[in-house]
TIDORO-914415 format. One record per residue: x, y, z of N, C-alpha, C in turn; residue number from 0. Coordinates in nm, 2 decimals, padded with zeros to 4 digits. Atoms other than C-alpha are relative to their C-alpha. Example, Ala and Ser with C-alpha at 12.3 -4.5 7.8 and 13.67 -1.06 7.14 Angstrom:
% residues 2
<r n_px="00.09" n_py="-00.12" n_pz="00.00" ca_px="01.23" ca_py="-00.45" ca_pz="00.78" c_px="00.09" c_py="00.12" c_pz="00.00" seq="0"/>
<r n_px="-00.09" n_py="-00.11" n_pz="00.00" ca_px="01.37" ca_py="-00.11" ca_pz="00.71" c_px="-00.08" c_py="00.11" c_pz="00.08" seq="1"/>
END
This chain:
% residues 138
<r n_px="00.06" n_py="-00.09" n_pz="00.09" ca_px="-01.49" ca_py="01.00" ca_pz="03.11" c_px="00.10" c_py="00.08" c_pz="-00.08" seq="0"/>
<r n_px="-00.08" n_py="-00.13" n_pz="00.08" ca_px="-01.33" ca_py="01.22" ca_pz="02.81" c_px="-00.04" c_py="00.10" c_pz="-00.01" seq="1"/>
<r n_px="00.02" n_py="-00.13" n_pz="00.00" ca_px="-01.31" ca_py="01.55" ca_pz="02.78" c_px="00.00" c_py="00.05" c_pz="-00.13" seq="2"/>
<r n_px="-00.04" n_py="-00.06" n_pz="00.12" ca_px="-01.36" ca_py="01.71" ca_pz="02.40" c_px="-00.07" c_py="00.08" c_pz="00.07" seq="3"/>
<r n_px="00.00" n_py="-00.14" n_pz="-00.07" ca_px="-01.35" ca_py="02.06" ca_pz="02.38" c_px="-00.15" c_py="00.06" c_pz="-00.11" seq="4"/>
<r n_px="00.09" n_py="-00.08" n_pz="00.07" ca_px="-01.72" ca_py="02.28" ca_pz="02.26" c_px="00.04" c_py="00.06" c_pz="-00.11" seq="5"/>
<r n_px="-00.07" n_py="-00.08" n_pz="00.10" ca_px="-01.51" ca_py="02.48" ca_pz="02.01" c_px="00.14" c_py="-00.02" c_pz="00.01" seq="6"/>
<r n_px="-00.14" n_py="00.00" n_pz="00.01" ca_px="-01.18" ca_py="02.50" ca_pz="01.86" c_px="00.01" c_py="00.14" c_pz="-00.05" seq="7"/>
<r n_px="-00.02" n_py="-00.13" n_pz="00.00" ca_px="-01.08" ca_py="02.88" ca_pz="01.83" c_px="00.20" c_py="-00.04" c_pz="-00.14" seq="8"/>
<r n_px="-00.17" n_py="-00.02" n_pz="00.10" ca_px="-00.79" ca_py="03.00" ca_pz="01.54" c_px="00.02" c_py="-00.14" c_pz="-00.03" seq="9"/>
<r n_px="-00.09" n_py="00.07" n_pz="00.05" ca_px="-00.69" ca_py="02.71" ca_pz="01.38" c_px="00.06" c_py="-00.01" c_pz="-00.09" seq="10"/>
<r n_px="-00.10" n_py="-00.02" n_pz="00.08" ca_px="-00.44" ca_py="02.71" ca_pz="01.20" c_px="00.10" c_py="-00.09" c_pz="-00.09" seq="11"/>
<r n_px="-00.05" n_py="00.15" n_pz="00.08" ca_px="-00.30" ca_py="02.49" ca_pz="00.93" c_px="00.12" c_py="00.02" c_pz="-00.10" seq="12"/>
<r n_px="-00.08" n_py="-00.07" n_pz="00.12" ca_px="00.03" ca_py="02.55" ca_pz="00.71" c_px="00.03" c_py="-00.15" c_pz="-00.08" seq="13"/>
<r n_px="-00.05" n_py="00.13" n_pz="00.05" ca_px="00.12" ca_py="02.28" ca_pz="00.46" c_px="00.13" c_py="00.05" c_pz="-00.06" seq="14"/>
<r n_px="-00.13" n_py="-00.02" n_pz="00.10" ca_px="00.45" ca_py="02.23" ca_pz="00.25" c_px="00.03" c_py="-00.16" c_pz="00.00" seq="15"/>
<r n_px="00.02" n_py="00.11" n_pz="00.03" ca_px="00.60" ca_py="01.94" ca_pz="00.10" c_px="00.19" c_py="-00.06" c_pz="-00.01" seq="16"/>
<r n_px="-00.15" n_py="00.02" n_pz="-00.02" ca_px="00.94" ca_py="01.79" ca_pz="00.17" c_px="00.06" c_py="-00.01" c_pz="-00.12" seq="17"/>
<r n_px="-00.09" n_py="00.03" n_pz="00.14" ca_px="01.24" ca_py="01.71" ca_pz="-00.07" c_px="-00.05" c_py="-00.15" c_pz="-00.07" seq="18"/>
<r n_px="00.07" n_py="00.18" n_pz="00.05" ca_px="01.12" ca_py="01.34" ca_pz="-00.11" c_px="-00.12" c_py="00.01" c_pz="-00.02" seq="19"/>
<r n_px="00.16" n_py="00.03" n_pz="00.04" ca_px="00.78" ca_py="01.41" ca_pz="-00.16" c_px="-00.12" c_py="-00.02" c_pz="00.12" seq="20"/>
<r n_px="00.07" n_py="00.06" n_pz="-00.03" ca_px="00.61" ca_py="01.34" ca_pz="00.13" c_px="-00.04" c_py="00.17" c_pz="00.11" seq="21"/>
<r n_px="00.07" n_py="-00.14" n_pz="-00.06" ca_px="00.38" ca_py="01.62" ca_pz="00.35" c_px="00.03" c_py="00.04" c_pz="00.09" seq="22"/>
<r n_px="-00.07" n_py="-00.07" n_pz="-00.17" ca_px="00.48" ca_py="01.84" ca_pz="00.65" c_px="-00.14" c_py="00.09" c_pz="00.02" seq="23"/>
<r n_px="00.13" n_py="-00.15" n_pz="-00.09" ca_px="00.15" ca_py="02.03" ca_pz="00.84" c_px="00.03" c_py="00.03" c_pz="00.11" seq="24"/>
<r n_px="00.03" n_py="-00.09" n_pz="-00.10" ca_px="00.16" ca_py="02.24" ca_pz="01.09" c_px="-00.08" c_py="00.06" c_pz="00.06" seq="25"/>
<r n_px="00.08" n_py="-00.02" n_pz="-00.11" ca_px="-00.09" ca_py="02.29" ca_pz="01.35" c_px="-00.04" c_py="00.09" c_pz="00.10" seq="26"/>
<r n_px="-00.02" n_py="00.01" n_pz="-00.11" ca_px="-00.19" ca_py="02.47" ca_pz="01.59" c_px="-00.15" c_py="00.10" c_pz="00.04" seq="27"/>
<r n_px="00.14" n_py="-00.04" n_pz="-00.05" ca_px="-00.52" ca_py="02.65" ca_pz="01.77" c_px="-00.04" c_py="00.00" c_pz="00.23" seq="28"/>
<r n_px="00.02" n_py="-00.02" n_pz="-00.12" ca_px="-00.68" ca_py="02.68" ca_pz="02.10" c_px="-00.18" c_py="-00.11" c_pz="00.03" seq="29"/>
<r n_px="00.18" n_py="00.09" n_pz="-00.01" ca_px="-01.01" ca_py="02.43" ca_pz="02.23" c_px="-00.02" c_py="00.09" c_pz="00.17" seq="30"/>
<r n_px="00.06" n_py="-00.08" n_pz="-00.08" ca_px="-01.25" ca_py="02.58" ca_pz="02.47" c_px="-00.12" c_py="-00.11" c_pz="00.05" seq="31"/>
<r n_px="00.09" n_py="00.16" n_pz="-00.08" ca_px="-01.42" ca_py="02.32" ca_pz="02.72" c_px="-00.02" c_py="00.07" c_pz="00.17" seq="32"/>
<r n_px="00.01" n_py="00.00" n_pz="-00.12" ca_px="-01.50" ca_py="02.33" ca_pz="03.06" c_px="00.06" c_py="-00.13" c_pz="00.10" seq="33"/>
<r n_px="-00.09" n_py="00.13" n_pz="-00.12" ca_px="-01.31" ca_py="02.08" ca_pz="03.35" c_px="00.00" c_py="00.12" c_pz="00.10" seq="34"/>
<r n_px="00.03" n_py="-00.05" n_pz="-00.14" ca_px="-01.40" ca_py="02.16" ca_pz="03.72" c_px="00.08" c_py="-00.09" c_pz="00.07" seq="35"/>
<r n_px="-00.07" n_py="00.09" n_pz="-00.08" ca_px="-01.19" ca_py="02.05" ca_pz="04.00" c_px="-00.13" c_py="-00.04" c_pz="00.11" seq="36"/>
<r n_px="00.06" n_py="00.04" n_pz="-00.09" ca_px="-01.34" ca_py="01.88" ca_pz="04.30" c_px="00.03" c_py="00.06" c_pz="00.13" seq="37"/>
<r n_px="-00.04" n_py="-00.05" n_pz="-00.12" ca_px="-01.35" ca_py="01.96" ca_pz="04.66" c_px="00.12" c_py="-00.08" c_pz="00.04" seq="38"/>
<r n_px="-00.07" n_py="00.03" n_pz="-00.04" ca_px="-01.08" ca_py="01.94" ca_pz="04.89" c_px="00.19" c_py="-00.01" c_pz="-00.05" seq="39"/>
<r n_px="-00.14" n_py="00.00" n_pz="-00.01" ca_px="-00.67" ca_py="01.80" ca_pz="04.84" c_px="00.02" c_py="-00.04" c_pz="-00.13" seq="40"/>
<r n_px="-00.01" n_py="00.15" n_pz="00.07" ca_px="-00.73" ca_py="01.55" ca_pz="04.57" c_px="00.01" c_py="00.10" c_pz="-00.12" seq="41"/>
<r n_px="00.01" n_py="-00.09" n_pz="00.13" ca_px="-00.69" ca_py="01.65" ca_pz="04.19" c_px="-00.08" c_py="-00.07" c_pz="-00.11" seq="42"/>
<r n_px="00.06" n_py="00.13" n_pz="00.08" ca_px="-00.97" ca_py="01.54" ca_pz="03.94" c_px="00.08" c_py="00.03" c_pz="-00.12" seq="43"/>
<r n_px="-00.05" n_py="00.00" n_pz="00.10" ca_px="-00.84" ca_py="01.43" ca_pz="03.63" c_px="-00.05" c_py="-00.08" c_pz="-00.11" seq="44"/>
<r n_px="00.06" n_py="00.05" n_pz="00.12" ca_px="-00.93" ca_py="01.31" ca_pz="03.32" c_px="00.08" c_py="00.03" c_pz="-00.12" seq="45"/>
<r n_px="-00.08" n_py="-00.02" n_pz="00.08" ca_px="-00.83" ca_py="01.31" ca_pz="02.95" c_px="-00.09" c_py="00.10" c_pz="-00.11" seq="46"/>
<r n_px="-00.02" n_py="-00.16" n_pz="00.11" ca_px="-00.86" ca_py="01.66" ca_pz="02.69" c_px="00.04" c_py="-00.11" c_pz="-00.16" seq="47"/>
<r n_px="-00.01" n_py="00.07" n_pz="00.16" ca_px="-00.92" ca_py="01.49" ca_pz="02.27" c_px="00.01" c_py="00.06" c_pz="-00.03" seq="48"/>
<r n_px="-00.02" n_py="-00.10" n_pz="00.11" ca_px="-00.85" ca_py="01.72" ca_pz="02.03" c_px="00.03" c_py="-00.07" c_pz="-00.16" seq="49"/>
<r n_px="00.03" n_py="00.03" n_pz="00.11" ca_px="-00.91" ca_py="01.60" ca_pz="01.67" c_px="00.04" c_py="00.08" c_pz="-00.09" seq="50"/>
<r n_px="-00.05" n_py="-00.15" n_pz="00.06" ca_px="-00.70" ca_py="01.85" ca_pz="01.45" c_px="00.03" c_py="-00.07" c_pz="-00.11" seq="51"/>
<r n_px="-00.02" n_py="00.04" n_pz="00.13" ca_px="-00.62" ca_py="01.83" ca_pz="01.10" c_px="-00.06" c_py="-00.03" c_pz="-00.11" seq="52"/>
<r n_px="00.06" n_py="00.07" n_pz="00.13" ca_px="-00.64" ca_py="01.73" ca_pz="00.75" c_px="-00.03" c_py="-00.16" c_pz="00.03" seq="53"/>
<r n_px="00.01" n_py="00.12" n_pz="00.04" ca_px="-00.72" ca_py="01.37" ca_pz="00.63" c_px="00.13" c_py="-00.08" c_pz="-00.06" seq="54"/>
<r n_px="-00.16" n_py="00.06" n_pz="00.07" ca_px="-00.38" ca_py="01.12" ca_pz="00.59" c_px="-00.04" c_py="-00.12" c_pz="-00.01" seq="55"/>
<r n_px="00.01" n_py="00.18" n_pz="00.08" ca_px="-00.38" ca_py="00.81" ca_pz="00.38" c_px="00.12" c_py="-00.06" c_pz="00.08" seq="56"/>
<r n_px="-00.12" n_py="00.11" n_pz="-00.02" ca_px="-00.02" ca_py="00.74" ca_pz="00.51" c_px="00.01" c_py="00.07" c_pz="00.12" seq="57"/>
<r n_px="-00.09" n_py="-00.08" n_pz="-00.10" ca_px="00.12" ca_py="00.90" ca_pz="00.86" c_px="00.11" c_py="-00.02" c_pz="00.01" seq="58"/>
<r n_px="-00.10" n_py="00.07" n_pz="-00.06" ca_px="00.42" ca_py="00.88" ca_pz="00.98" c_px="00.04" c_py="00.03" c_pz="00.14" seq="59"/>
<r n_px="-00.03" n_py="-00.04" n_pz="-00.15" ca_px="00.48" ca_py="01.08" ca_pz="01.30" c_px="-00.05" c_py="00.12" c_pz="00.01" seq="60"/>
<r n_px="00.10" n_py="-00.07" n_pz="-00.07" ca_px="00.36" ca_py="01.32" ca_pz="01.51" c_px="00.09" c_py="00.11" c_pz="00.08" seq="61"/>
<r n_px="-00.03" n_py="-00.08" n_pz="-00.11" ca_px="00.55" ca_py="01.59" ca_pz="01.74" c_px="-00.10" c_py="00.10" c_pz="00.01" seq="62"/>
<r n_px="00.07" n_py="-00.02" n_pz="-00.05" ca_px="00.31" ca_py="01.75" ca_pz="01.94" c_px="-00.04" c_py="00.08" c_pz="00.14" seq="63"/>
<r n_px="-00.04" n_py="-00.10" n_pz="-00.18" ca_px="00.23" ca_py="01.99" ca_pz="02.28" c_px="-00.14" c_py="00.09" c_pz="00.00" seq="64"/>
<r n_px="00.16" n_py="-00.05" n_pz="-00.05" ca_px="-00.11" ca_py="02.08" ca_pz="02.47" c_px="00.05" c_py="00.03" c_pz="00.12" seq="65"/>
<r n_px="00.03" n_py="-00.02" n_pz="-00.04" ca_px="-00.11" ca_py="02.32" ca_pz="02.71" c_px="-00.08" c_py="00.12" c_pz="00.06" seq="66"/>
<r n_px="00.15" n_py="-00.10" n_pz="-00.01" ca_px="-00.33" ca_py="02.54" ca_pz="02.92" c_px="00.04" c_py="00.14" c_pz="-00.04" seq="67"/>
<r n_px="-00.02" n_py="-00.13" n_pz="00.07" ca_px="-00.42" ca_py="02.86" ca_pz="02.81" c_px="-00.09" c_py="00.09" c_pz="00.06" seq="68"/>
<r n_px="00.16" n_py="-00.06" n_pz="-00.09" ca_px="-00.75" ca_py="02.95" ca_pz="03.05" c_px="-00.02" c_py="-00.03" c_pz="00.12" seq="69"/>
<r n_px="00.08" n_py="00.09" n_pz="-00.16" ca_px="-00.81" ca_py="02.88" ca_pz="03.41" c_px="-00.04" c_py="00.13" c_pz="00.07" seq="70"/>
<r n_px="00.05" n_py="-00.12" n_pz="-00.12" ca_px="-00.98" ca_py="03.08" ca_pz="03.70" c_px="-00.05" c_py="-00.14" c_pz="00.11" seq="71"/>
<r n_px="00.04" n_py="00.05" n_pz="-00.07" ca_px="-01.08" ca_py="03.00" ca_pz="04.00" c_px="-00.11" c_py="00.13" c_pz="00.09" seq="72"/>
<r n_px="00.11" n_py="-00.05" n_pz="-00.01" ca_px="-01.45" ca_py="03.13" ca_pz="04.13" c_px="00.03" c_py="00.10" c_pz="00.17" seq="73"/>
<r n_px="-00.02" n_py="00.01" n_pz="-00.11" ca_px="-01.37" ca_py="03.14" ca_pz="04.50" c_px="00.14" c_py="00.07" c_pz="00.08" seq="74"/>
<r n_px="-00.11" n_py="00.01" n_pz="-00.01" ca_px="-01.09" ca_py="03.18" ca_pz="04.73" c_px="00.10" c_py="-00.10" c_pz="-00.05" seq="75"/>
<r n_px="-00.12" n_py="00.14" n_pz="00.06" ca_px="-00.77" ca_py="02.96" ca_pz="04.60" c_px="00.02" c_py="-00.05" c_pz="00.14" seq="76"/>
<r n_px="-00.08" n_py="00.07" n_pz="-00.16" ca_px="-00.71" ca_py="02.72" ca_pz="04.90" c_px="00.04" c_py="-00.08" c_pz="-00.08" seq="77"/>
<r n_px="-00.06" n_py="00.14" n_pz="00.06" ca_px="-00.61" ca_py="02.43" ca_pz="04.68" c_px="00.03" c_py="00.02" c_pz="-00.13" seq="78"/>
<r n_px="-00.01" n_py="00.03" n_pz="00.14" ca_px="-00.56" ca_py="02.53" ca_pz="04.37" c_px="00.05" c_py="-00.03" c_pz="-00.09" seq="79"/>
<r n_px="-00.06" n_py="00.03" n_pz="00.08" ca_px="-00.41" ca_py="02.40" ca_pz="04.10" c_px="-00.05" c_py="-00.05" c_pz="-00.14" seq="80"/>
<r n_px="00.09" n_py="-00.01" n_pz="00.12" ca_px="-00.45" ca_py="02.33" ca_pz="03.72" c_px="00.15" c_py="-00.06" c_pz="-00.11" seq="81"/>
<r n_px="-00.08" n_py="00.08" n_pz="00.05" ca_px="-00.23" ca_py="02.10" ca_pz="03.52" c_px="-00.01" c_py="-00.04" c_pz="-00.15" seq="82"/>
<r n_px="00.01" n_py="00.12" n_pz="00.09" ca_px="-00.15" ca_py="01.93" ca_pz="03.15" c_px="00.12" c_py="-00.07" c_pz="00.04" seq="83"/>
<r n_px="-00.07" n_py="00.07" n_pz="00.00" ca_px="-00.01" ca_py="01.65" ca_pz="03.26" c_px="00.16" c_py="-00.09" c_pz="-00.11" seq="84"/>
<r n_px="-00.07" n_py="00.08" n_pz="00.17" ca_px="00.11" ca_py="01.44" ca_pz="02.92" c_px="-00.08" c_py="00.02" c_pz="-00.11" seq="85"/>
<r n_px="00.06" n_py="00.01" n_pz="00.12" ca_px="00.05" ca_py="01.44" ca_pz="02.60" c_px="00.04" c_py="-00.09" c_pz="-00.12" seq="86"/>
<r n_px="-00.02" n_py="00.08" n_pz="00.06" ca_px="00.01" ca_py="01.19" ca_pz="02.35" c_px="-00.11" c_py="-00.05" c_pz="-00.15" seq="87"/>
<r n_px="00.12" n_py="-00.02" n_pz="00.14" ca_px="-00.12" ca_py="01.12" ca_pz="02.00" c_px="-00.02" c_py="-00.11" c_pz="-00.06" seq="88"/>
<r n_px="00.03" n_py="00.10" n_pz="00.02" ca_px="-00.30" ca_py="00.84" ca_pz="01.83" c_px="-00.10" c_py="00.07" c_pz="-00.15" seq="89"/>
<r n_px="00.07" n_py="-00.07" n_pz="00.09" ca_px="-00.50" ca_py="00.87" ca_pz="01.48" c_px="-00.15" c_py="-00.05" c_pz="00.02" seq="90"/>
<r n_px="00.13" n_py="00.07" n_pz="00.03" ca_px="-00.85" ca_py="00.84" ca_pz="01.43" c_px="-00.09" c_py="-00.01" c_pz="-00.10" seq="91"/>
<r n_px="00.12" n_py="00.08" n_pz="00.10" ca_px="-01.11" ca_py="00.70" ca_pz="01.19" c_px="-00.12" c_py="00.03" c_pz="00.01" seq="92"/>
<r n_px="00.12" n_py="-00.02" n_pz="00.01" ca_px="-01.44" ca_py="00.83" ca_pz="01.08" c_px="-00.07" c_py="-00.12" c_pz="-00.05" seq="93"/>
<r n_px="00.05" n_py="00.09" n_pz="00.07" ca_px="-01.62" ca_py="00.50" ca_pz="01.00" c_px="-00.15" c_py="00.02" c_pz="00.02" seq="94"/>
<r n_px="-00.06" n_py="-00.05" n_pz="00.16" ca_px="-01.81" ca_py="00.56" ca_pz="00.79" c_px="-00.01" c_py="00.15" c_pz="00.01" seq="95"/>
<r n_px="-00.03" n_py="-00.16" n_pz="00.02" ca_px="-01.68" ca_py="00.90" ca_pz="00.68" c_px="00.13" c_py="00.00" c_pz="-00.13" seq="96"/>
<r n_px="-00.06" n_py="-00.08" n_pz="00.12" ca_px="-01.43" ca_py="01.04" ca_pz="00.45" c_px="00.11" c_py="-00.08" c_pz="00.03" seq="97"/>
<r n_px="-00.13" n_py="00.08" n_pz="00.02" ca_px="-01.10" ca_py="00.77" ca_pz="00.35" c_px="00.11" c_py="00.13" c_pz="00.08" seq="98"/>
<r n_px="-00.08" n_py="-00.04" n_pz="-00.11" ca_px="-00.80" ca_py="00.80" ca_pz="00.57" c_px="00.00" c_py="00.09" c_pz="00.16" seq="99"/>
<r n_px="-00.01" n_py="00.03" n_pz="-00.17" ca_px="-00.70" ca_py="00.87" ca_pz="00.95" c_px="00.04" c_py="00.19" c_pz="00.02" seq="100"/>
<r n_px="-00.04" n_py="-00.14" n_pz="-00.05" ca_px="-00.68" ca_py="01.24" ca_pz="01.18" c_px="00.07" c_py="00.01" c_pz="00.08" seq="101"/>
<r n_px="-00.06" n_py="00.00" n_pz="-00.16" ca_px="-00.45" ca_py="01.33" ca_pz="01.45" c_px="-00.09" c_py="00.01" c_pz="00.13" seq="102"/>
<r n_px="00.08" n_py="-00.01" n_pz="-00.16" ca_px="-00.60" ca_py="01.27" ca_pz="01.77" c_px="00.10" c_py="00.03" c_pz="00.12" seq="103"/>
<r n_px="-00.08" n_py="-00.06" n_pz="-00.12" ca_px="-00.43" ca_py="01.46" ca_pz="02.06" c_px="-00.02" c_py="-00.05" c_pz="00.10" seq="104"/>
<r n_px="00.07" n_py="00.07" n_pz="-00.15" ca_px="-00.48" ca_py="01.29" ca_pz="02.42" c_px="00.10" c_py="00.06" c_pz="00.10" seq="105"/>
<r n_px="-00.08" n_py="-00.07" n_pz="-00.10" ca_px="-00.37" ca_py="01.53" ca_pz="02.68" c_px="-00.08" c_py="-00.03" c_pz="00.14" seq="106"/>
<r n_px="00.08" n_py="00.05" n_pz="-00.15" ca_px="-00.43" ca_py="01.41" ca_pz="03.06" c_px="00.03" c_py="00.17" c_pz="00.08" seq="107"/>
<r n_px="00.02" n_py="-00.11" n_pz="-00.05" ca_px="-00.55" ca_py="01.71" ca_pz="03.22" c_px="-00.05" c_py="00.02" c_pz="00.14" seq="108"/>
<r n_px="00.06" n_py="00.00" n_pz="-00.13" ca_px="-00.63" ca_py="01.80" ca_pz="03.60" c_px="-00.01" c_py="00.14" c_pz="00.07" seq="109"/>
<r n_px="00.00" n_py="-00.15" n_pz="-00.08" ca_px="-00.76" ca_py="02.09" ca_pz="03.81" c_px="-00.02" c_py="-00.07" c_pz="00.12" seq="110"/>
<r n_px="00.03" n_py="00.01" n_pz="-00.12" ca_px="-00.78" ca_py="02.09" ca_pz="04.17" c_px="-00.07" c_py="00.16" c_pz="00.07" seq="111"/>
<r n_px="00.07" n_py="-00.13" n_pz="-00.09" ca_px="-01.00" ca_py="02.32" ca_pz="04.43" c_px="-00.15" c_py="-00.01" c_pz="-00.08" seq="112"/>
<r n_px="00.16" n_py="-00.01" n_pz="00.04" ca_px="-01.39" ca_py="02.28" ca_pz="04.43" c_px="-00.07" c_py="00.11" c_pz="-00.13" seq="113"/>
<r n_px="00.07" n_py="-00.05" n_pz="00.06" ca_px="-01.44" ca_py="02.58" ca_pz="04.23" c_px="00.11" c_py="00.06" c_pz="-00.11" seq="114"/>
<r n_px="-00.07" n_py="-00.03" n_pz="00.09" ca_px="-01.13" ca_py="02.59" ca_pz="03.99" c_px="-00.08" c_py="-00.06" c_pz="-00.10" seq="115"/>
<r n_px="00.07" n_py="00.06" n_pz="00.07" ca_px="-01.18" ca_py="02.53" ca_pz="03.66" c_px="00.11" c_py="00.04" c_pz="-00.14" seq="116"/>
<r n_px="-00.09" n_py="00.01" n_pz="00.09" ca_px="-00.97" ca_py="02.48" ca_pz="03.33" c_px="-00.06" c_py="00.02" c_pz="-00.11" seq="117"/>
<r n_px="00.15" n_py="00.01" n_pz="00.09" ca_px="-01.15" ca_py="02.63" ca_pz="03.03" c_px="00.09" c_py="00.03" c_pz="-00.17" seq="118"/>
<r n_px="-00.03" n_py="-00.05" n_pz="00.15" ca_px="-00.92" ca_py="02.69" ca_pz="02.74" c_px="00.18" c_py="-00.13" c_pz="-00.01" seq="119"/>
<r n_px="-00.10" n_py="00.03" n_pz="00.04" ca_px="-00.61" ca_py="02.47" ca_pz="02.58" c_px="00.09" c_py="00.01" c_pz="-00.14" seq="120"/>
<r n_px="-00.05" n_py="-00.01" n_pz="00.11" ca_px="-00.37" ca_py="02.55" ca_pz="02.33" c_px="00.08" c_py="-00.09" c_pz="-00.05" seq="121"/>
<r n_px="-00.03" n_py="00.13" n_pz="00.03" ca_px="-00.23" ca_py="02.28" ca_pz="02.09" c_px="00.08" c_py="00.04" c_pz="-00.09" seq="122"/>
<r n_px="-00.09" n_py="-00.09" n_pz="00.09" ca_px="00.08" ca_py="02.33" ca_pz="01.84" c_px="00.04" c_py="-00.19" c_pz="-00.04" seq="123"/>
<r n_px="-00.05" n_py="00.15" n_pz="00.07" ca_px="00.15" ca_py="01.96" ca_pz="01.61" c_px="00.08" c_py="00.04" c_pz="-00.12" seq="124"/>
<r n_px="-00.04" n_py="00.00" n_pz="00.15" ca_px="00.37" ca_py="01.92" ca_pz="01.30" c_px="00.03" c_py="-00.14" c_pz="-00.03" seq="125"/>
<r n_px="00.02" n_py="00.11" n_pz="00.06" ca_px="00.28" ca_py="01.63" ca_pz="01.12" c_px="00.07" c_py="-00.05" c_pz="-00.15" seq="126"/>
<r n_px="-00.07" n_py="-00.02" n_pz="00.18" ca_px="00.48" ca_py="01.45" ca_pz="00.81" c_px="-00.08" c_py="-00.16" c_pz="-00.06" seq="127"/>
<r n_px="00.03" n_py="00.11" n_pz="00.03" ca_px="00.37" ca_py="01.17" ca_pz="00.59" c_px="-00.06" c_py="00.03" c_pz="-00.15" seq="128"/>
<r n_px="00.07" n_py="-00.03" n_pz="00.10" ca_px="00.11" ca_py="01.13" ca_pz="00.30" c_px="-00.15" c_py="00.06" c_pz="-00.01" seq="129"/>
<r n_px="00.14" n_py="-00.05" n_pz="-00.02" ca_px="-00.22" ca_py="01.36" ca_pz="00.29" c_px="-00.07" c_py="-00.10" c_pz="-00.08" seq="130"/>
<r n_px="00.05" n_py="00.12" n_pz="00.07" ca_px="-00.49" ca_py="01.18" ca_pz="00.18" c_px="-00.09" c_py="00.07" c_pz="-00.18" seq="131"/>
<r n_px="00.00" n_py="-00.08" n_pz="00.13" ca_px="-00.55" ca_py="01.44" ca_pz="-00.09" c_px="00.09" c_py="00.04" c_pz="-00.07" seq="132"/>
<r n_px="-00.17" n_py="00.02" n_pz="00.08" ca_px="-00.18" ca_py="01.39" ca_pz="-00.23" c_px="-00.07" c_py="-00.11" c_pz="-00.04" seq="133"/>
<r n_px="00.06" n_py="00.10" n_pz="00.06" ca_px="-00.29" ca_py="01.06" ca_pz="-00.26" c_px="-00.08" c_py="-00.01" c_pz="-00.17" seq="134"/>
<r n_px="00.09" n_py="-00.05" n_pz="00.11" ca_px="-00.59" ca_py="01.13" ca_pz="-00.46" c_px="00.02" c_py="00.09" c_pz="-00.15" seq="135"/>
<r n_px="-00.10" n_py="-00.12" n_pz="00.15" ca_px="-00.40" ca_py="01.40" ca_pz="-00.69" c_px="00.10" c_py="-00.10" c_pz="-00.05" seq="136"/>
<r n_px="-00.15" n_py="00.06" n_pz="00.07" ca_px="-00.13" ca_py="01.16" ca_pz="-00.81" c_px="-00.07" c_py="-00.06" c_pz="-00.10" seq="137"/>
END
């Protein structure tokens, strides 16, 4: 199962445009979800999507970094714990929807302890390449 987040809180977007022409954005915000751990030792885990950004005709790379920013736990803490493992980015495609691809963030996320729970992550990307409304303006 994936995990997207109910809302994205502040986000935040700066553009500029390199010496060669090609686009630099900057990223960054907070998603607001819920992830419960399980009982016992074990840690559930799953993966946190995050869909950030403009629209790019061209990409080219990605540096990137998700993590938490929210946790509690209801109970006593006998086990607890609350993790972003890795993070890794991949673009995605509205088909059908609006020409060119979005950053897709894929952070493997885990809480542990029956009544912990992981409810907020903050996300910081700078992306370079061709917007897809550079494109369009040329």
């Amino acid at each position: 199962m994936t995990v997207f987040p109910d809302l994205i809180h502040t986000p935040h977007e700066l553009r500029s445009r390199t010496p060669d022409g090609l686009d630099l954005v900057v990223l960054s915000g907070f998603a607001e979800f819920v992830f419960k751990g399980i009982a016992g030792t074990d840690w559930h885990r799953d993966v946190l999507v995050l869909r950030v950004g403009p629209q790019w005709s061209a990409p080219r790379g990605v540096v990137h970094l998700v993590s938490r920013a929210s946790f509690q736990n209801e109970q006593v803490a006998t086990y607890a714990g609350w993790a972003v493992d890795e993070v890794a980015y991949d673009y995605y495609e509205v088909v059908p929807g609006p020409p060119g691809v979005q950053i897709q963030l894929e952070a493997k996320i885990a809480v542990r302890d029956v009544d912990g729970y992981l409810l907020r992550a903050s996300y910081y990307a700078t992306a370079i390449g061709t917007l897809e409304s550079s494109r369009t303006n040329e």
